[in-house]
C-alpha positions as CSV (number, residue, x, y, z in Angstrom):
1,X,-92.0,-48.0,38.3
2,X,-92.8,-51.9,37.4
3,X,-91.2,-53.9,39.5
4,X,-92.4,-57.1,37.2
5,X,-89.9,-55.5,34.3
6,X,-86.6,-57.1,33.6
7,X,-84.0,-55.7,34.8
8,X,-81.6,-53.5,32.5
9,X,-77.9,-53.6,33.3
10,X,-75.8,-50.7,31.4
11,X,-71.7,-51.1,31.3
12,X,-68.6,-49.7,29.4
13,X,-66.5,-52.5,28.5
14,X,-63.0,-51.5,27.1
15,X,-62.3,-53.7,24.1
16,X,-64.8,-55.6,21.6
17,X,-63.3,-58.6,23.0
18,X,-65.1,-58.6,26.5
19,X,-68.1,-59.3,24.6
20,X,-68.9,-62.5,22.8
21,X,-69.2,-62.3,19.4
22,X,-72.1,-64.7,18.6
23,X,-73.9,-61.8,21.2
24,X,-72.8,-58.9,19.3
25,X,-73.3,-60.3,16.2
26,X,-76.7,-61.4,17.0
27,X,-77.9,-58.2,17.7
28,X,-77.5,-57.2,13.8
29,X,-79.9,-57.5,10.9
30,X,-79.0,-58.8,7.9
31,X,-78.5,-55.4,5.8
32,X,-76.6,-53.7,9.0
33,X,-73.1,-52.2,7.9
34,X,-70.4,-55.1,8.1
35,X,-68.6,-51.9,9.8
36,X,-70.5,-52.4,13.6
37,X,-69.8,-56.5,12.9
38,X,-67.8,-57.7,15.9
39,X,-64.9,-59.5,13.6
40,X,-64.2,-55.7,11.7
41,X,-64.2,-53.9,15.6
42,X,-62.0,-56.8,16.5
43,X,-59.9,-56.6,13.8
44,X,-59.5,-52.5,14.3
45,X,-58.6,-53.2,18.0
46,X,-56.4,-55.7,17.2
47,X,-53.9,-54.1,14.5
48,X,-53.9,-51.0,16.9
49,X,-55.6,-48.9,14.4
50,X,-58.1,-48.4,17.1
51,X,-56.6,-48.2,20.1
52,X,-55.2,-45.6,23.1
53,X,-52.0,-44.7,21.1
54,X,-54.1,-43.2,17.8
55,X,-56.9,-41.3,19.6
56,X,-59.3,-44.2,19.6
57,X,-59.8,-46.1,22.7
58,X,-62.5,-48.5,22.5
59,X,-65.4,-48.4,25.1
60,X,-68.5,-50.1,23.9
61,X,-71.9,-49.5,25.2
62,X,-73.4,-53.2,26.2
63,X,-77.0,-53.7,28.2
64,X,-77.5,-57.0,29.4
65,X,-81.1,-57.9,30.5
66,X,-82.3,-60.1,33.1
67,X,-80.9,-63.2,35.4
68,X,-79.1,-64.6,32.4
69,X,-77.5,-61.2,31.8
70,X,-78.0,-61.5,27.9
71,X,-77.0,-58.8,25.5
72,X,-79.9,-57.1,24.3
73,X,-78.0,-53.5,23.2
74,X,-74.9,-52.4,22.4
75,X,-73.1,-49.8,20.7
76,X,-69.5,-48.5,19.2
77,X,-67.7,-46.2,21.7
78,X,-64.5,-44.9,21.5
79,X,-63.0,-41.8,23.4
80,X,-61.0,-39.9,21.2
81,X,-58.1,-37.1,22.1
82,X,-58.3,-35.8,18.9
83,X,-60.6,-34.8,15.9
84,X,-58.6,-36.9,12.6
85,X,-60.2,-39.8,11.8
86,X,-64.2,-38.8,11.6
87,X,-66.3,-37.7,9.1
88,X,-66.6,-34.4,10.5
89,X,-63.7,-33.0,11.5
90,X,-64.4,-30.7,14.4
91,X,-60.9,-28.7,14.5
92,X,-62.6,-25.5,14.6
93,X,-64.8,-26.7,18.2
94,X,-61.5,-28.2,19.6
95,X,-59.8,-24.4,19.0
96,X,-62.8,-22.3,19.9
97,X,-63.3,-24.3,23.5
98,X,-59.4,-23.9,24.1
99,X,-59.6,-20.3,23.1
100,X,-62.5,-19.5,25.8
101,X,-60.4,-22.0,28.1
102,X,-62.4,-25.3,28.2
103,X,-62.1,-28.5,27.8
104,X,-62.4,-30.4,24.5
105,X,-60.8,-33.5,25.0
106,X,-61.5,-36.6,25.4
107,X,-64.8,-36.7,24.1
108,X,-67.3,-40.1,23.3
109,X,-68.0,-41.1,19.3
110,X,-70.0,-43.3,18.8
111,X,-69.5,-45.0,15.6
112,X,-66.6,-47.3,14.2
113,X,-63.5,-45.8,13.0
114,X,-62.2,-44.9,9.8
């Protein structure tokens, strides 16, 4: 291991609004998806589209680098309860694991709703 590399620091933060948005922001090119832009999370989180009550509870993926802690990653979490929403639906896992008696739910998506 180098000791002389920066130091990675990986957290879950519930909410797009524990991280700055100039940060998030900055971390996209130009041509990225205007769906993984910190204003369209926000406004998801915000209306309660995405949110604890409808299956989508927000945990983003954020690594911070260095002293100054600065975002250099990040990505979309939510933990869902339930399969609507995604572009795969996944009913037919969700039965089979309660059928043999396991545990579906919650699971991790990463992606942006709807």
């Amino acid at each position: 291991m180098n000791d002389s590399a920066p130091r990675l620091d990986v957290a879950i933060v519930e909410g797009i609004d524990k991280v700055s948005r100039d940060a998030w922001d900055g971390l996209l090119a130009p041509d990225d998806s205007p769906f993984v832009e910190w204003d369209w999370l926000r406004a998801m989180e915000q209306s309660g589209s995405a949110a604890r009550d409808t299956g989508w509870a927000p945990y983003h993926l954020i690594v911070r680098q260095g002293p100054a802690k600065k975002i250099v990653a990040a990505c979309p979490l939510y933990l869902k309860t339930h399969s609507m929403g995604e572009f795969v639906f996944d009913h037919g896992w969700a039965d089979a694991a309660e059928r043999a008696g396991l545990r579906y739910f919650p699971k991790i998506v990463v992606g942006v709703p709807f």
